[in-house]
One Martini backbone bead per residue (centre of mass of N, CA, C, O) as a GRO file, in nm:
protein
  248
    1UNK     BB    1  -2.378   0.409  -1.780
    2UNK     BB    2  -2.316   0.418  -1.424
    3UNK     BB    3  -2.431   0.591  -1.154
    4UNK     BB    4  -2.277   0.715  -0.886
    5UNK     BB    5  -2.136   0.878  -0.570
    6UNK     BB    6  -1.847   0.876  -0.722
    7UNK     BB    7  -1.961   0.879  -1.042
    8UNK     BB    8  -1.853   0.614  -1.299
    9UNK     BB    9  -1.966   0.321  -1.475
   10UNK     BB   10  -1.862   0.022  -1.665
   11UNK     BB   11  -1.871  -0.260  -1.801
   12UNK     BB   12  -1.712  -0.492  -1.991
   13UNK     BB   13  -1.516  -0.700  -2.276
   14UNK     BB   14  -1.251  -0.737  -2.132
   15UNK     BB   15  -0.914  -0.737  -1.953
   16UNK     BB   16  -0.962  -0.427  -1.896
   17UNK     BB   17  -0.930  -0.134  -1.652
   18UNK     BB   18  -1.009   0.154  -1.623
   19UNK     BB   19  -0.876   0.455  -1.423
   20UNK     BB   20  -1.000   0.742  -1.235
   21UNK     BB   21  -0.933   0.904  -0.937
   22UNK     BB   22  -0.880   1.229  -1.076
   23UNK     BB   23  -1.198   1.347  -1.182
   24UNK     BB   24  -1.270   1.636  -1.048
   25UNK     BB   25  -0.989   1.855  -1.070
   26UNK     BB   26  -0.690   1.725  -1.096
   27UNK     BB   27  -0.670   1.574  -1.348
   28UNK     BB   28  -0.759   1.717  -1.626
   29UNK     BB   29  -0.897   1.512  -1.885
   30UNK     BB   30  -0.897   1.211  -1.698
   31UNK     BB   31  -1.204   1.109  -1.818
   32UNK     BB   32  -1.200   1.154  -2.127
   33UNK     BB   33  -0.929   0.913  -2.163
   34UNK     BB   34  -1.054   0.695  -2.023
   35UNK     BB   35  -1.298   0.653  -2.191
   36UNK     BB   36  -1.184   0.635  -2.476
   37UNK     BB   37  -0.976   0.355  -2.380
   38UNK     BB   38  -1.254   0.201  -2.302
   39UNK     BB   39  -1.374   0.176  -2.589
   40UNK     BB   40  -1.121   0.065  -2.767
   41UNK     BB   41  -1.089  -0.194  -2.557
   42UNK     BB   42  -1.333  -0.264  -2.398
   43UNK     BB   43  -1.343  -0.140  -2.090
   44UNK     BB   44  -1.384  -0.143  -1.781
   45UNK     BB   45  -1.519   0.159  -1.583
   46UNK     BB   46  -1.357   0.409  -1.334
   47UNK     BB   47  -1.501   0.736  -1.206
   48UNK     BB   48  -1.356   0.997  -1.019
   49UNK     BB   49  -1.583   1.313  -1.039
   50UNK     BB   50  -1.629   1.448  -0.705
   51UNK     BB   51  -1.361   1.396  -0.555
   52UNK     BB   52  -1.081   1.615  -0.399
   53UNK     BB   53  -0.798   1.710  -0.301
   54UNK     BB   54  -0.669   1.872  -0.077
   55UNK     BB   55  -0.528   2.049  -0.281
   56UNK     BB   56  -0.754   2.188  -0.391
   57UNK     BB   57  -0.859   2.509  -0.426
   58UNK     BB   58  -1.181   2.361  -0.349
   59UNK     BB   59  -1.110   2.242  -0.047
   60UNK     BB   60  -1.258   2.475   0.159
   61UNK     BB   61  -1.538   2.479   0.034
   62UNK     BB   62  -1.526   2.156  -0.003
   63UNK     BB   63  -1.521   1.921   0.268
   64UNK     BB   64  -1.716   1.675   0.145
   65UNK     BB   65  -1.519   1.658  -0.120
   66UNK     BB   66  -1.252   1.516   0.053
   67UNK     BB   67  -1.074   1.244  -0.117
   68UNK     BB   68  -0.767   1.063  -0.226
   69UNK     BB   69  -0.827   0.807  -0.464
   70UNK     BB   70  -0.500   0.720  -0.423
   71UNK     BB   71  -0.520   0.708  -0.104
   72UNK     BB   72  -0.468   0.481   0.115
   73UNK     BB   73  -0.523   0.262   0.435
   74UNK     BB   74  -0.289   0.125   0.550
   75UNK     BB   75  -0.196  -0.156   0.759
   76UNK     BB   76   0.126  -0.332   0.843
   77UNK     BB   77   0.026  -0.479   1.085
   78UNK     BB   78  -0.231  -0.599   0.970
   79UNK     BB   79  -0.258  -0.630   0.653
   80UNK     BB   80  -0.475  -0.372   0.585
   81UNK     BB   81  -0.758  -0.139   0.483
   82UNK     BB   82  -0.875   0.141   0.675
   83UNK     BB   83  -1.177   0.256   0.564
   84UNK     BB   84  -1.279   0.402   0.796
   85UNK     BB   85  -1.049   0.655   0.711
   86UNK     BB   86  -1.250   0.695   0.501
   87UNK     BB   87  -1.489   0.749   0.239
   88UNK     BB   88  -1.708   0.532   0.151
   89UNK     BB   89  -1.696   0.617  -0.135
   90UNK     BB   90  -1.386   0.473  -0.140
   91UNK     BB   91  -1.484   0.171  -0.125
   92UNK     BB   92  -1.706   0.160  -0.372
   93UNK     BB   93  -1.488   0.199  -0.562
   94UNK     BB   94  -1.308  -0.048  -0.499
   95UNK     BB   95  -1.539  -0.256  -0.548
   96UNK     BB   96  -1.550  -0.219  -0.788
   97UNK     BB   97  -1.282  -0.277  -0.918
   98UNK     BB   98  -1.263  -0.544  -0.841
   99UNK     BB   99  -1.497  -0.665  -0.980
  100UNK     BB  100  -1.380  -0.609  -1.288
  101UNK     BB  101  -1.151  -0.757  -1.247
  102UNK     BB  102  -1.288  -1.050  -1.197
  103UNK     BB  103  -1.409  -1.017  -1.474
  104UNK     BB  104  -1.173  -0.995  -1.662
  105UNK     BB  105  -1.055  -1.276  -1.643
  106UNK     BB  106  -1.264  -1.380  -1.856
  107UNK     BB  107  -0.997  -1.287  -2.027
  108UNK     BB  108  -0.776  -1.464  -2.108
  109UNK     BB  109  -0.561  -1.581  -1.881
  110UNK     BB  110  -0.655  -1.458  -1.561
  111UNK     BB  111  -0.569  -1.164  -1.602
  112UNK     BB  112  -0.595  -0.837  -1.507
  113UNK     BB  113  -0.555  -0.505  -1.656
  114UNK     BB  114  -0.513  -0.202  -1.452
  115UNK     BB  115  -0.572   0.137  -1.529
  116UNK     BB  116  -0.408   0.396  -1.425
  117UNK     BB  117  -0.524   0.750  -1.443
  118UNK     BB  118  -0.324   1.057  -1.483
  119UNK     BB  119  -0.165   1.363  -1.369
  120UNK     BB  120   0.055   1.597  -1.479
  121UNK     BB  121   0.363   1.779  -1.582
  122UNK     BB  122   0.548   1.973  -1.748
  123UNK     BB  123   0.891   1.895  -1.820
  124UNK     BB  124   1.259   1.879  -1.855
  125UNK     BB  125   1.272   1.578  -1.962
  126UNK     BB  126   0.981   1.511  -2.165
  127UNK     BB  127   0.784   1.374  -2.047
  128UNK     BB  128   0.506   1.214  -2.091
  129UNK     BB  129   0.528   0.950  -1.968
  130UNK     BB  130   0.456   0.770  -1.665
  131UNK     BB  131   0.522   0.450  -1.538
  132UNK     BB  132   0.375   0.321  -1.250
  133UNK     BB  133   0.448  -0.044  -1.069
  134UNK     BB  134   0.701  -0.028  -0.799
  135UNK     BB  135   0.966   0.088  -1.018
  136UNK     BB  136   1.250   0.179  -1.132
  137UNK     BB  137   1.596   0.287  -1.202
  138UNK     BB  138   1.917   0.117  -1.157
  139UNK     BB  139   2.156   0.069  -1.343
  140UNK     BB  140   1.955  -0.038  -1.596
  141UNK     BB  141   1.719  -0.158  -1.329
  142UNK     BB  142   1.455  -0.246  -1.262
  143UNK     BB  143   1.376  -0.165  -0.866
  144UNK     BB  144   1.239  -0.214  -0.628
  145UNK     BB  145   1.163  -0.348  -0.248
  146UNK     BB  146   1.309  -0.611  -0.315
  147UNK     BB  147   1.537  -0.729  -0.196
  148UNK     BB  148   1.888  -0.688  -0.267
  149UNK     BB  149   1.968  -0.666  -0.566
  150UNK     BB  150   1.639  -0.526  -0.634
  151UNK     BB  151   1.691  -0.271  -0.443
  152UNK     BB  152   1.619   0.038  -0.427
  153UNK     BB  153   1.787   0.286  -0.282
  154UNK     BB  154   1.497   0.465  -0.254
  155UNK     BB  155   1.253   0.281  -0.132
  156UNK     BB  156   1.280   0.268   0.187
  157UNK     BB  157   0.964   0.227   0.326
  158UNK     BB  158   0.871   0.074   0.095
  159UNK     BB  159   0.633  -0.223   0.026
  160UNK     BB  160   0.577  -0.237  -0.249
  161UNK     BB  161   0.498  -0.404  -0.531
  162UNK     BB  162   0.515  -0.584  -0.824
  163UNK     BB  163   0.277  -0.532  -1.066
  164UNK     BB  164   0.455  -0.613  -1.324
  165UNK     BB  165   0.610  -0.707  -1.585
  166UNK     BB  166   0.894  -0.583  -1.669
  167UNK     BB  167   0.898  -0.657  -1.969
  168UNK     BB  168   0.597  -0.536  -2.023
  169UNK     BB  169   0.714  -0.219  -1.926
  170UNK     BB  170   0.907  -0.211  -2.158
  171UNK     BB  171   0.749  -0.214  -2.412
  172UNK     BB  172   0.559  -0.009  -2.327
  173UNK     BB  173   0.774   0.220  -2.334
  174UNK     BB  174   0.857   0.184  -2.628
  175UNK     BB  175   0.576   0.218  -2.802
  176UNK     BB  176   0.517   0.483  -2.692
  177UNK     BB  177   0.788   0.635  -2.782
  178UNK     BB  178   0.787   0.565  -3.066
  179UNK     BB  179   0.586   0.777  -3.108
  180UNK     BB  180   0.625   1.049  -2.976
  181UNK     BB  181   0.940   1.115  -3.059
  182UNK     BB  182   0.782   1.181  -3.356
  183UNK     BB  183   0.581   1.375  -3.273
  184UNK     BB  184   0.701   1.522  -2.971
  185UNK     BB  185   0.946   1.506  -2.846
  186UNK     BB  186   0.908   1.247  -2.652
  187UNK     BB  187   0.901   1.063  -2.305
  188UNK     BB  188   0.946   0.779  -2.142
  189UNK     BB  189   0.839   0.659  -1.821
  190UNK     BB  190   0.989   0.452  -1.499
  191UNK     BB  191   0.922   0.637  -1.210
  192UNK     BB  192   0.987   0.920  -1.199
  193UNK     BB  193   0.786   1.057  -1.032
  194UNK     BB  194   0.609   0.758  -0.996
  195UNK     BB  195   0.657   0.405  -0.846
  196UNK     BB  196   0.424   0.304  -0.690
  197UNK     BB  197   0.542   0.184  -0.373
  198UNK     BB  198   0.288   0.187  -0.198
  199UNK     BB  199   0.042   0.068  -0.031
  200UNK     BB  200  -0.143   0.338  -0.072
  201UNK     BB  201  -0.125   0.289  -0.362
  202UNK     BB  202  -0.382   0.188  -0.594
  203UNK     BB  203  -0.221  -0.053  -0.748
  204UNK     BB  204  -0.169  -0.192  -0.463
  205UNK     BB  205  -0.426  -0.334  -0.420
  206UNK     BB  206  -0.380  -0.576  -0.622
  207UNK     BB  207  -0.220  -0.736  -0.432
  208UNK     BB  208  -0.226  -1.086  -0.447
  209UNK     BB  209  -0.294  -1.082  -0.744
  210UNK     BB  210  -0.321  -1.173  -1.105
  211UNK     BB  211  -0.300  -0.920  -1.127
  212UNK     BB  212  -0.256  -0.610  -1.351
  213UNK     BB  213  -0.090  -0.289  -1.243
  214UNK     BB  214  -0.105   0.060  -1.333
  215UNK     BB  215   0.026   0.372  -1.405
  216UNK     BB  216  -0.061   0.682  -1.604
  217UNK     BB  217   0.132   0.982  -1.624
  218UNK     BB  218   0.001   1.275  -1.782
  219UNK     BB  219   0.078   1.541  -1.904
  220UNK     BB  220  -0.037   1.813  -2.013
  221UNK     BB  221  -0.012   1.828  -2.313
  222UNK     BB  222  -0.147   1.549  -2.348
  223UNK     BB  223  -0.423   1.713  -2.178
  224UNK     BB  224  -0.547   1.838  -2.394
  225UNK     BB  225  -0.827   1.903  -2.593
  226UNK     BB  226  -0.638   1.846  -2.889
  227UNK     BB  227  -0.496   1.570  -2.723
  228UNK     BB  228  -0.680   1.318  -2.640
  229UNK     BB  229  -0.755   1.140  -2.875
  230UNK     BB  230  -0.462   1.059  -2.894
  231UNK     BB  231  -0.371   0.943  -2.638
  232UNK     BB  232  -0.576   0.733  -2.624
  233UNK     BB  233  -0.488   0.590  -2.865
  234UNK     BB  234  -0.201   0.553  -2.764
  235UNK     BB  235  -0.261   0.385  -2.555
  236UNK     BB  236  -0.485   0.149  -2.671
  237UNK     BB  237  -0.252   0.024  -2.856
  238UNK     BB  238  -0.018  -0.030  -2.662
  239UNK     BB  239  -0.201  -0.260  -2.506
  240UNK     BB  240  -0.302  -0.428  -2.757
  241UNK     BB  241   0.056  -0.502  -2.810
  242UNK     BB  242   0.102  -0.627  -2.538
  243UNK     BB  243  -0.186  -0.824  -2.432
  244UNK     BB  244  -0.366  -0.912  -2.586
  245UNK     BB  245  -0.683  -0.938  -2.641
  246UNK     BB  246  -0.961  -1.193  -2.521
  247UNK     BB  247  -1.246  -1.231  -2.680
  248UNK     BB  248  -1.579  -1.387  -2.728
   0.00000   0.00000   0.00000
């Protein structure tokens, strides 16, 4: 594990990322599962532990460590993302995020799979997961930003794109919901609290490359600290009967 600027870092053997962008005080213990899923799965690892959001109850008195660092600043008219408007030091976690993308290609077929690590609250729909990766549900068919018929009504000026297969995110949300629904009567979402369609969401840094990216929004329960160790194995079981990771 190499300490960095704004948390810590580890180069993996798999075609998996796993990334934790609100692990300094923001998102409870999704550091703990973050490290979890990258060891279950070789994973090269990106967790910013230092840096923390506006709405964080210490950022009127740490105004020097305030910084989203999954709200990045895309600029629609340049097309392209303005560091200089952030704190450089989510500059080189993008950096680094980009960087073991890069070589997890060498695993696989040459797409990286970069997981965004998140927390959520617990709600009254039950869902313990939520995955956004660009698209909601809309008439019973996934629908994101593009096109007509597959243009989700709700989707305004958000313009990123589908981070992964429709498929692929079916299967996932099957797999996982299949364990939770029997252990917890939990369910999976996919994009009901964030469908990550923002070009400033995280996931969409990845637009234009041939990896798949995407968030998991984990519940408060399932981030409990005698339930780390469970959510860490259903996810990293979960990805790796959908993505079939190729080691060398």
């Amino acid at each position: 594990m190499i300490q960095t600027n704004y948390g810590l870092r580890s180069k993996g053997s798999s075609r998996f990322v796993v990334v934790a962008p609100h692990a300094a005080g923001d998102d409870l213990r999704t550091k703990e599962i973050a490290e979890e899923i990258a060891r279950q799965l070789n994973a090269s690892l990106v967790v910013n532990n230092k840096y923390i959001k506006p709405s964080n109850s210490n950022a009127e008195a740490k105004p020097h460590l305030v910084e989203d660092f999954n709200k990045l600043s895309w600029s629609s008219g340049q097309q392209k993302y303005l560091w200089s408007k952030k704190h450089p030091h989510m500059k080189e976690f993008y950096d680094h995020v980009k960087e073991f993308a890069e070589h997890a290609r060498s695993y696989g077929d040459g797409r990286a799979i970069v997981v965004y690590i998140h927390g959520a609250g617990d709600n009254s729909e039950k869902i313990g997961i939520d995955i956004g990766f660009g698209a909601k549900y809309h008439q019973g068919r996934l629908k994101g930003t593009q096109g007509r018929s597959d243009r989700h009504p709700a989707a305004g000026n958000n313009t990123g794109v589908l981070r992964a297969n429709r498929e692929d995110i079916e299967k996932l949300k099957q797999t996982l919901e299949e364990r939770l629904s029997d252990d917890h009567n939990l369910k999976v979402g996919v994009g009901e609290n964030f469908a990550a369609w923002s070009r400033q969401d995280g996931v969409q840094y990845h637009a234009g490359t041939s990896d798949h990216s995407f968030q998991l929004e984990i519940s408060s329960f399932l981030r409990k600290d005698a339930n780390t160790k469970y959510t860490a194995k259903l996810i990293a079981d979960a990805l790796k009967a959908i993505y079939e990771p190729v080691e060398h």
